[in-house]
N, C-alpha and C positions, 0 to 999 in steps of 0.2 A: 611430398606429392610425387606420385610417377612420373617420369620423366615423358610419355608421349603424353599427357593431358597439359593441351596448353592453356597457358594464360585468359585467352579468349572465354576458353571453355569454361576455365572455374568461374571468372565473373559471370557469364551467362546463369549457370545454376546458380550461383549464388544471388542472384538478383532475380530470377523464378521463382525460388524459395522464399524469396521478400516478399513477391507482388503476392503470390500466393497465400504467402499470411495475411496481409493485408485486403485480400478479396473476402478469406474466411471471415475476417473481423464482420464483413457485414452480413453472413450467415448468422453472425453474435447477434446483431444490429435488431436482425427481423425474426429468428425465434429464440432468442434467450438462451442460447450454448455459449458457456464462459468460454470467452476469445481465448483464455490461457489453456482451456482443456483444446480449443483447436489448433493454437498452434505448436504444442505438444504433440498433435497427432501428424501433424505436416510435418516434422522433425523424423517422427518415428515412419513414417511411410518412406522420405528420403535415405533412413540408414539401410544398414547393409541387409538388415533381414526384409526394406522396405521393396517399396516398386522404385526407390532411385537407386538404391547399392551403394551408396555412398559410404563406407567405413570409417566412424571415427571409434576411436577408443582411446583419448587421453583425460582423465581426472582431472590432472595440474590443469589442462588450459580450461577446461570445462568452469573448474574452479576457480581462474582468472579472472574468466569470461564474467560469470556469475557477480563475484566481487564488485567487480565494476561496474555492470551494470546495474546492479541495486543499487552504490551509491548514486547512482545520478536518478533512480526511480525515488529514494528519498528524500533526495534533495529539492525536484520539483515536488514532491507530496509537501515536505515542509514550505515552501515559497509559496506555495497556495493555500496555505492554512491561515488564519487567520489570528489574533494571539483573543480577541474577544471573542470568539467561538469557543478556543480549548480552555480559555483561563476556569469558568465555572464549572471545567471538568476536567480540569488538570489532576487532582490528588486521585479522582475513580481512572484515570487512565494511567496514572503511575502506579496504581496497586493492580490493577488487571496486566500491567505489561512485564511487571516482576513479579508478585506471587502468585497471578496468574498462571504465568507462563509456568512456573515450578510446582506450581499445585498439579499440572497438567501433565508436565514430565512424570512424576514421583507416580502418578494415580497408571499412566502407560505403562512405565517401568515395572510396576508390580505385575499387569495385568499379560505385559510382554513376555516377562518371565516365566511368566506359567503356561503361555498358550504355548512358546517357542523353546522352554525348556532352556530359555537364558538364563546365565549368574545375572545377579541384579544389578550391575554396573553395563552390561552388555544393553539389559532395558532400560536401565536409564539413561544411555546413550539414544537409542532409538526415542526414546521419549523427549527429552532435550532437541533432538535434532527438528522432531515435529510439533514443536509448542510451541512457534509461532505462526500467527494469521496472516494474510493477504487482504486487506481492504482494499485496495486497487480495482481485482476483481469483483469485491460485492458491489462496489460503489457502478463499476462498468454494466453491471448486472444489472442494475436497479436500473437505470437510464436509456439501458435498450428497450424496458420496460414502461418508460414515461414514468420512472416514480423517483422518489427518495423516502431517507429513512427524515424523519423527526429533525431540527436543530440540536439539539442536545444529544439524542444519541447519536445523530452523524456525525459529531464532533469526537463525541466518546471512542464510537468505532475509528475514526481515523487518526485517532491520538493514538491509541493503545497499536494498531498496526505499525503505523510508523514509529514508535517504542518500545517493543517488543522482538525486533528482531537481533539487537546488540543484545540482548537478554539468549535469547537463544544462540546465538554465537556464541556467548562466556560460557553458559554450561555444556555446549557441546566440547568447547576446546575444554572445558577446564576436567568433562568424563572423559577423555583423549588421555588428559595427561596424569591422572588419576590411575588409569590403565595402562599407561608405557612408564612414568616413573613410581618405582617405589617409595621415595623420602618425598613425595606429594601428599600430605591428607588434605581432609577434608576443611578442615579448621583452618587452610592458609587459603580457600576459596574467597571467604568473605573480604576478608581484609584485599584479598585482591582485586575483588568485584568492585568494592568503593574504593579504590586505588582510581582504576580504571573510571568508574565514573567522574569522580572527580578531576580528572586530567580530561575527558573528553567535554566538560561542561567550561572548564579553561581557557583550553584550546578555542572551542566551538565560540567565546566568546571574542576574544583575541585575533584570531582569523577573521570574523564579519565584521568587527572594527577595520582592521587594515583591508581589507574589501573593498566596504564603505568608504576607505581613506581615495583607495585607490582610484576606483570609479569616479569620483565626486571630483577630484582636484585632475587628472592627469586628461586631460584635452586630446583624445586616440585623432587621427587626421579622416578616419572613416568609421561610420555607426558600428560598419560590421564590425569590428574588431571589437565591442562590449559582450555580445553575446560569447565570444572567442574567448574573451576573458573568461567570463564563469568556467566556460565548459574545461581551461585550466586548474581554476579554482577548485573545484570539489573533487577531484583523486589527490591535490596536494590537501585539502585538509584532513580526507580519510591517511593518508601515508605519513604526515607529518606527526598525526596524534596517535598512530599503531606504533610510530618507529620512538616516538617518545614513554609510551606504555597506555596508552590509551586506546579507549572502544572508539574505533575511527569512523563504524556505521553511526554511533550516537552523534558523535562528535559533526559531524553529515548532516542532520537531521536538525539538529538544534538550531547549526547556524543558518539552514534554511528560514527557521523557524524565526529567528533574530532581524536576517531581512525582511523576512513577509510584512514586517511593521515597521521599516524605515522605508526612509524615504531615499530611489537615489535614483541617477540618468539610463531613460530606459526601460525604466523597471517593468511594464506590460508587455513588451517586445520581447525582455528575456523570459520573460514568465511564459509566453507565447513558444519561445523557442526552448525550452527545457520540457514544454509538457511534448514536442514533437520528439527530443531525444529520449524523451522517459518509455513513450511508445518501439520508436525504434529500439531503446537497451530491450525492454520485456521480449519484442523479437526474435533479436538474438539472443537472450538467455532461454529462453523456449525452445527455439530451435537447436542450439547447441545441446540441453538438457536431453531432446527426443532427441536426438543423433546418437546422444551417449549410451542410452536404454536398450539393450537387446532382448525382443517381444518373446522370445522361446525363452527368454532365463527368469521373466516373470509367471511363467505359467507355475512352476511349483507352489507358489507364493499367494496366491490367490487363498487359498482355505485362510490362514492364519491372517494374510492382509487384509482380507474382506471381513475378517470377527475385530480384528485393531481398530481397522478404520470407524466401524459400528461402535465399538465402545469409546474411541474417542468423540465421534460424535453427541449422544446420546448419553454419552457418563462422564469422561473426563473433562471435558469442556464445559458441560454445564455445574458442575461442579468447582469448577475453577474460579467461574463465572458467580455463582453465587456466594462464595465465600471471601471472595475477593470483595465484596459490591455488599456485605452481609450489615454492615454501620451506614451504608449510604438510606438514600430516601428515591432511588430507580422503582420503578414501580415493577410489580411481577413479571408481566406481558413483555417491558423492555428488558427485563434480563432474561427472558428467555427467546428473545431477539438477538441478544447480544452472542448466547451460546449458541445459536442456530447459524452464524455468520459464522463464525470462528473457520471458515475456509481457508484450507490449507494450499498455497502457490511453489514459488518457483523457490524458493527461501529455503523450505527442506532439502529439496535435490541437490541445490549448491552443498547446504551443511553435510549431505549423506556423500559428498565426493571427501569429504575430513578425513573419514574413521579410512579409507580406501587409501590416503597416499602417509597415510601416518600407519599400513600395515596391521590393522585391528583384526583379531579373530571375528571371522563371521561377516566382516564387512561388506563383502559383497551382496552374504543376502541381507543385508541391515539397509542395503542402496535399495535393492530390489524392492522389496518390503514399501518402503519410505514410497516408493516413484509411484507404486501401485495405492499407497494410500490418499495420494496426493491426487488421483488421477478420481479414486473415488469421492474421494470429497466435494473435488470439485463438482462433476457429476450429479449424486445426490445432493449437497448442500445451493451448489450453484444453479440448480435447475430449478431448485423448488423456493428461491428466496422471496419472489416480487409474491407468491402466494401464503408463505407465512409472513410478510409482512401485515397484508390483506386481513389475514386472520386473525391476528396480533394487535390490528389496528394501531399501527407505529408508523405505517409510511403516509406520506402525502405526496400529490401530483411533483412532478416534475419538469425542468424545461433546460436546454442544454445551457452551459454559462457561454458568456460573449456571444447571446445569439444574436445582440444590436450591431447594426454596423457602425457603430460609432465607439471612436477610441477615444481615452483621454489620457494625457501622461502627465502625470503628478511631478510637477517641477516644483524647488525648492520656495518655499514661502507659501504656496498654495496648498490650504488647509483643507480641501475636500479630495473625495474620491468619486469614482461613479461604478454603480454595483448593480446589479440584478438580483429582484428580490420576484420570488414565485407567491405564489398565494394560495394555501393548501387546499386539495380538494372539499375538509371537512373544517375549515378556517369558520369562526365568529366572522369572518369580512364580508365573506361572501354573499352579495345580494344588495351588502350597503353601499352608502356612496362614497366616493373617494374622504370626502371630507369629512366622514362619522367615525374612520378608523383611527384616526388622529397621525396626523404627519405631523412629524416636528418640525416646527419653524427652520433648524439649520440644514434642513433639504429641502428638494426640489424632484419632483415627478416628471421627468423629462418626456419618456415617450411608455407606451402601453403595448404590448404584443399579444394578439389573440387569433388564435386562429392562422398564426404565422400573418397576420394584418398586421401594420403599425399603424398606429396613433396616436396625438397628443392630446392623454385627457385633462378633464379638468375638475374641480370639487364635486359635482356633479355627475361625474362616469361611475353608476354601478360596477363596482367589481363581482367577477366569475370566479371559480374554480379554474385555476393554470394558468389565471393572467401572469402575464410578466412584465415587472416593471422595472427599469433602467431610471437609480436613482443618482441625483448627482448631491453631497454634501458631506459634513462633518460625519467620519466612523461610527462612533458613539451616537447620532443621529440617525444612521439609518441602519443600525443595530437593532435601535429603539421600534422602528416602522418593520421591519420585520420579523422583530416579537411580536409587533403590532398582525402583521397580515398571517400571521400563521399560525394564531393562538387559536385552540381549538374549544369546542364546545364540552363540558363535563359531562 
């Protein structure tokens, strides 16, 4: 940093640059511009070809930057997940999030080769790098829009996003090392892949144990210091499982995934406070991302990135999608739902800063490429999502989670939870009375929200389209009631 810009000065911008992203978000809020494409753009207005001048140009930290904040966007994505959500679509999301993802790479790679006059290791880089999705953003998308997607495919879609990015990390690094060493082939990939996996599904184990050990028995003398905790927790379990030979984004993700279904001190509070830092990382990985982007070195880039982006779109992805999903029983409409999300985020630009500090031919424009198809994506796929739902007939109404003011913290022996459950616009519920749709004896209907009203119904309250209701009881019980309220007419 120069020596006459003080201290004052850089926190001032630096905390401009926050509020400002954060005023954007609610331009996302009221007309549906994915929050990630703006604060991409508040990055790239700040750098040096921007109206701040702000100059950054280093890859490593860009790439630090990145790292890290994805594991902590993971980690609260897994915390929130649910394991009876993803369980009945565990094996469609572990085949979309690895041969997915490489069906996707291979079908780029060829098609990168020929527009860009690459060797086919140079597109299968670029391909690799971009074959993982963002469900963050679809999911952000839908919500600005009062919607959601289906049970079943929102599970799918947020399994496969939050699984799918260690996938594209191993083959970005492993076309990296394919291209800088020679005695690398191809054939010592796999065996590396399930190396990897299986130390990060270990670890990922082993770490949420001692977690759990942790939190449960050690008595901190102040609350604050549990959330302190985690936010330890998850770069040591990403570092612990890298530096041992493990995929440390999996290994991230799982053990999220491991808590989400225990039980321990706290647990809404931290959940509360991880989905605040999951916001603030995307922040600054966005803005450090547009900082790094110089807008004059994308302008060449455009003819070939805007034909990339289009066939990834429209052919690699749906393709990936289908053949991936080809033994399932996904009906038509939701897989071509599912290849219509495949939004591409921050995940590629971090992966596109690799080939840049590892000295790859062509790297630079392999970043360019990447930033600008990322930017398309989002664009076209993000802008148009809440209306191919519509069309598609895959989403139903929407309503924010925690929108009750009532907490409840699951302490040890106590067998219930309390959830919110929506009631789809095109739901069988709709019109009946509470007591037709069948609530199971181990819940309870606490309160009703409509119309931003509360109130406590009773067997008798006709349900609406977009009521919400805050249930309190056994998982598996209001599992059941919200297959119940959301099952839709044939």
């Amino acid at each position: 940093m120069p020596q006459h810009i003080s201290i004052e000065f850089t926190i001032v911008v630096t905390a401009a640059l926050f509020l400002l992203s954060i005023f954007a978000s609610k331009i996302s809020d009221r007309f549906g511009i994915p929050a990630l494409l703006l604060f991409l753009v508040v990055g790239m207005l700040a750098g040096s070809e921007g109206l701040g001048g702000i100059h950054f140009d280093d890859p490593w930290l860009a790439k630090f930057i990145g790292i890290v904040a994805l594991n902590f966007i993971l980690f609260s994505g897994g915390i929130e997940t649910k394991w009876q959500d993803i369980r009945p679509v565990l094996a469609l999301g572990i085949s979309l999030s690895t041969l997915g993802v490489l069906v996707t790479a291979l079908f780029v790679a060829l098609f990168a080769s020929y527009i860009l006059k690459f060797t086919f290791l140079e597109g299968l880089l670029l391909g690799a790098i971009i074959s993982s999705t963002d469900a963050a953003s679809v999911l952000n998308i839908l919500r600005s829009k009062g919607m959601s997607l289906k049970i079943k495919l929102r599970s799918l879609l947020e399994f496969e996003a939050g699984s799918n990015d260690p996938m594209a990390v191993f083959l970005t690094i492993g076309v990296i090392r394919l291209m800088t060493d020679q005695n690398f082939t191809v054939l010592q990939l796999l065996p590396k892949f399930v190396l990897e996996i299986a130390i990060a599904v270990v670890m990922a184990f082993l770490l949420s144990r001692a977690f759990l050990y942790v939190i449960n028995n050690f008595n901190f003398a102040d609350e604050g210091l549990y959330p302190v905790l985690t936010l330890a927790f998850v770069p040591f379990i990403y570092a612990l499982t890298a530096l041992v030979g493990g995929n440390g984004f999996l290994a991230v993700y799982l053990a999220a995934l491991i808590l989400s279904n225990e039980k321990f001190l706290h647990k809404r509070a931290i959940i509360h406070f991880h989905a605040g830092i999951a916001w603030f990382m995307q922040i600054i990985m966005f803005l450090i991302l547009g900082l790094l982007v110089f807008p004059s070195k994308m302008v060449p880039v455009i003819g070939p990135g805007f034909f990339i982006s289009l066939f990834l779109i429209f052919v690699a992805r749906p393709i990936s999608v289908f053949i991936s999903l080809f033994f399932s029983k996904v009906k038509w409409n939701e897989k071509l739902m599912l290849s219509w999300v495949g939004l591409r985020g921050a995940v590629p630009i971090i992966l596109a800063t690799f080939p840049l500090l590892a000295g790859i031919p062509n790297s630079e424009l392999i970043f360019n490429i990447v930033f600008f198809i990322v930017l398309t994506s989002v664009f076209i796929q993000g802008t148009s999502i809440p209306y191919i739902s519509k069309f598609l007939k895959v989403g139903s109404t929407w309503s924010r989670k925690h929108l009750f003011p009532i907490e409840f913290e699951n302490k040890e022996g106590i067998d219930a939870d309390l959830e919110e459950i929506i009631v789809a616009y095109d739901a069988q519920a709709v019109g009946k009375r509470l007591f037709e749709v069948g609530v199971p004896l181990e819940c309870l209907v606490v309160l009703l929200c409509r119309d931003e009203k509360f109130f406590i119904p009773n067997g008798a309250t006709v349900l609406e389209a977009g009521d919400v209701l805050q249930v309190l009881g056994k998982a598996s019980a209001i599992k059941q009631l919200e297959m119940n309220l959301q099952r839709v007419e044939k």
